[in-house]
N, C-alpha and C positions, 0 to 999 in steps of 0.2 A: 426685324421690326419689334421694337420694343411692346411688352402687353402690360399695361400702363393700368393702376389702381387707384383710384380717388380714395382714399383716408380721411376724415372729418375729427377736428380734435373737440371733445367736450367740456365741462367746466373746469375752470383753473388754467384756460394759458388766456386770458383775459389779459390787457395791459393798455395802460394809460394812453391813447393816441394812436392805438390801433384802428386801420381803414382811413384816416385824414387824408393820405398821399394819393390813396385812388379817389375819393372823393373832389379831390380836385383837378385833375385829371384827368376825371372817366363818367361820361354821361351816364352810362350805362348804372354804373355807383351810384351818381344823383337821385337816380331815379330811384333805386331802391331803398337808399336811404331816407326818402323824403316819402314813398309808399310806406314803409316800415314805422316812419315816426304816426304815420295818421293812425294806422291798424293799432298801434301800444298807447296812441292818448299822450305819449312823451316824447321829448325831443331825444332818441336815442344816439345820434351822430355828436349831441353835443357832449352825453356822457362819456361816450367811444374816444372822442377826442379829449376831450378836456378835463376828463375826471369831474369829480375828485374820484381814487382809488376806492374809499369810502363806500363811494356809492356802487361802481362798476360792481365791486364786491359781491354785492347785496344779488343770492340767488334769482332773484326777480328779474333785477334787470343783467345780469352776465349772462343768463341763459339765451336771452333776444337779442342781445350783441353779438355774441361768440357767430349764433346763427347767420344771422343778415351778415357779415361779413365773407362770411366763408362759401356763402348763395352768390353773394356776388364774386369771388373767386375762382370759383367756379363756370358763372357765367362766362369771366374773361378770360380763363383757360378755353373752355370750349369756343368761343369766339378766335380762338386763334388756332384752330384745328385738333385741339388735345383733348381728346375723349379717351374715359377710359372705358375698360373691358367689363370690369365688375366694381362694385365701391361698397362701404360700410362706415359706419359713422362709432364713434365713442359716445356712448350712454348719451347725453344730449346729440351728440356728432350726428347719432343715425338719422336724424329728424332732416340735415342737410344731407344727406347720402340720399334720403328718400327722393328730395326736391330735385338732387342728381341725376336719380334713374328715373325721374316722370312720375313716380306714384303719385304726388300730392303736389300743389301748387304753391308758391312759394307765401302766397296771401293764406291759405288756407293753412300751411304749417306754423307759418307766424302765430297765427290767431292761438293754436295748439299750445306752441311754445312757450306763450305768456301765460297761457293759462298754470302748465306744467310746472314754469319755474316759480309763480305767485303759491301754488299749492305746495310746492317743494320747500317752499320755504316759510309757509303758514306751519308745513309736518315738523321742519325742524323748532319753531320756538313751542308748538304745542308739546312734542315730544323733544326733548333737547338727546342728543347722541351725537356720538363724534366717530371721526373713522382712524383706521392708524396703518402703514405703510410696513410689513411684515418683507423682510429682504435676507435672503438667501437659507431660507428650509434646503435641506437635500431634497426633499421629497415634496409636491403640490398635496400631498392626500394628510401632512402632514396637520394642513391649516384645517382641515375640517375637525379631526382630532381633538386639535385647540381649541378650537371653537367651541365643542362639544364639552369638554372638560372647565371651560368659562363660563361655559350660558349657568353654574347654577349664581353666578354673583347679579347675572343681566344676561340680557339679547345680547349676543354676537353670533356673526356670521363672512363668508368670505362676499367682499363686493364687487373685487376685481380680479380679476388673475390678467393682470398686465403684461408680463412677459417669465420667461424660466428664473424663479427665483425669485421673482415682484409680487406681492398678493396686497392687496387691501383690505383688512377689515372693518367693519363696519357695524352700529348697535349702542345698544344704553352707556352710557359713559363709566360707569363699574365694568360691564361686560366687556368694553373694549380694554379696560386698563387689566384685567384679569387674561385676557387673549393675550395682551400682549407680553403679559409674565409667562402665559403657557406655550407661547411660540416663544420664545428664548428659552425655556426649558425644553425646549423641543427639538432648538441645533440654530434658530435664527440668528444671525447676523447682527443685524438692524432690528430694532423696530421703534418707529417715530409716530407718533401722536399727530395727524393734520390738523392744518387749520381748517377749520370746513363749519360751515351754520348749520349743518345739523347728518342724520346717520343715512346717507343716500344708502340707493339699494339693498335694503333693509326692513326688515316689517313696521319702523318705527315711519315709516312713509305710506303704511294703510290708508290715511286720510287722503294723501292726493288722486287714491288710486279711480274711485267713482269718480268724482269731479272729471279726471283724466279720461275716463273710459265713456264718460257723456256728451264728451267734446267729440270724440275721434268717430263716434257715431253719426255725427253732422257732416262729417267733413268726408268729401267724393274721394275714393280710392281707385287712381287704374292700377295696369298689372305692370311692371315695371318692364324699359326698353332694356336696360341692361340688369344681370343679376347682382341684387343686396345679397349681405351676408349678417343677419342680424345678429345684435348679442347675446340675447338669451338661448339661442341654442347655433351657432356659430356652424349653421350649414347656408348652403345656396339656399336663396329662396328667390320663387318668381309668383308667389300667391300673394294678391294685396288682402285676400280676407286674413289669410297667415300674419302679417307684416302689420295690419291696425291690430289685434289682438295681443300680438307680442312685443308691442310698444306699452300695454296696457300692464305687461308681465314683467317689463323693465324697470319699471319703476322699484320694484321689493327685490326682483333677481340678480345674479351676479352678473357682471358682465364679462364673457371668456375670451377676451380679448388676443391670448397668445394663440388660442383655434380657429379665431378669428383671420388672424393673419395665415396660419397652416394650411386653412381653405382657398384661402385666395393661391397660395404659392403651389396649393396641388390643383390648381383651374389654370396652371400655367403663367402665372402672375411675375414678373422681375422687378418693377418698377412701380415702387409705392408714390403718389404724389402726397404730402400730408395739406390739405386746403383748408386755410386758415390762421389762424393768429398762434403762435407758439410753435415748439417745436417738441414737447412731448413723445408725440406718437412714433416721431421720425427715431429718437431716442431708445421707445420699446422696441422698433420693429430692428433696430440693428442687432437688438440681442436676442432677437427672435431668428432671424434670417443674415449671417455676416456675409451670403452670397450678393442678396439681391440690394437694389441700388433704393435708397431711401432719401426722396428729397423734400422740401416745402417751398408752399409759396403763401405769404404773409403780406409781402408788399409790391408796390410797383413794379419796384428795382427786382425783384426777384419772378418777379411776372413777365417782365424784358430779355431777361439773362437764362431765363430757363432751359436747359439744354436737355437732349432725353437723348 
């Protein structure tokens, strides 16, 4: 028997017409979608489907799409007997991991998530910073180095460590172009400049961080039915006081996404499902893990066809 992982992808596998197919479809959808549009004040199904790109873009609203989608994928996974063991979400992901394992309500992370990505995206035009995509150091201890020897141009820092060899950095837009000169002298590979509105997981995101940490105060936390594996410190957790706190600490922190995955596969894990739109995670984890079986579900057709 398969011991099956819900994986949540976060900002950036957004795309034009994403969740249309189950919306028409799947009551189950409707309802969410049409819950979802009242809690945002916007019509988010018509962004989801119909663009423009423009807009989906905009941190704001890709953070409440990406979510509601993958909530409801979820739903129609578990409605067809596929539960998983343990889950975790990617820096927005974990929000849907939560909704996974029961901590939070699907209305009440909503409410979170608008909040999170409106503030996310208030930090980037108040502070403008960019991130940049750092590809094959021999060594992860490398980027800290870098980083350290960057910060006297600007803020930089690591924001992701994605898989062996994948690292993001993240910070003032000097600090980043300077990391990324000092990680090429350093042995990297790559390094590519993102598109992104502003320096997530980064201090230049200080401002969302109250706003963030006011909201999560409001909002009822149980103790989760199955165990998260959050990002900023990439162990099991079953404590919901742990779990709103360290939601509060993700916003500035890296997210340790290859440890991420190392937890799950030393809790006995083979079988990642990635739920949601994009295919990203399924991407990292193959170069994470070339044992274990990494699949997604994005749409209908792949919600029918899913085999484990």
């Amino acid at each position: 028997m398969a011991r099956t992982a819900f994986i949540f992808p976060g900002q950036a596998s957004q795309f034009v017409g994403m969740g249309k197919d189950l919306y028409d479809n799947s009551e189950i959808a409707k309802q969410y979608y049409d819950k979802a549009s009242e809690i945002l004040g916007f019509d988010i199904k018509k962004v989801s489907f119909e663009g423009p790109l423009e807009d989906l873009k905009q941190t704001k609203i890709t953070q409440p799409a990406i979510f509601v989608l993958s909530v409801i994928i979820n739903k129609l996974l578990q409605e067809k007997g596929i539960k998983p063991v343990i889950t975790a979400g990617h820096s927005l992901g974990e929000y849907s991991a939560l909704v996974c394992a029961g901590v939070m309500s699907f209305e009440d992370a909503l409410e979170v998530v608008k909040l999170r990505g409106a503030e996310m995206q208030k930090a980037g035009e108040v502070n403008p910073g960019t991130m940049a995509a750092i590809v094959g150091l021999p060594d992860d201890n490398l980027i800290f180095e870098a980083c350290n020897e960057a910060s006297s141009a600007g803020i930089v820092q690591p924001a992701n460590f994605n898989s062996p060899g994948q690292i993001v950095i993240s910070g003032s837009i000097d600090g980043v172009k300077k990391g990324m000169e000092t990680s090429k002298a350093k042995g990297a590979k790559i390094v590519k400049e993102l598109v992104v509105s502003g320096a997530f997981h980064s201090p230049l995101m200080q401002s969302a961080v109250q706003p963030l940490s006011d909201k999560l105060q409001t909002k009822n936390f149980n103790d989760p039915v199955i165990p998260v594996v959050p990002n900023v410190t990439a162990k099991v957790c079953t404590d919901k006081n742990e779990m709103k706190k360290l939601l509060v600490e993700q916003v500035m922190a890296p997210v340790l996404w290859t440890k991420t995955i190392e937890t799950m596969l030393a809790e006995g894990v083979d079988t990642f499902i990635e739920v949601g739109p994009g295919n990203v995670l399924q991407g990292l984890g193959k170069r994470i893990s070339k044992e274990s079986k990494f699949v997604g579900v994005q749409t209908l057709e792949e919600l029918n066809n899913l085999a484990l």
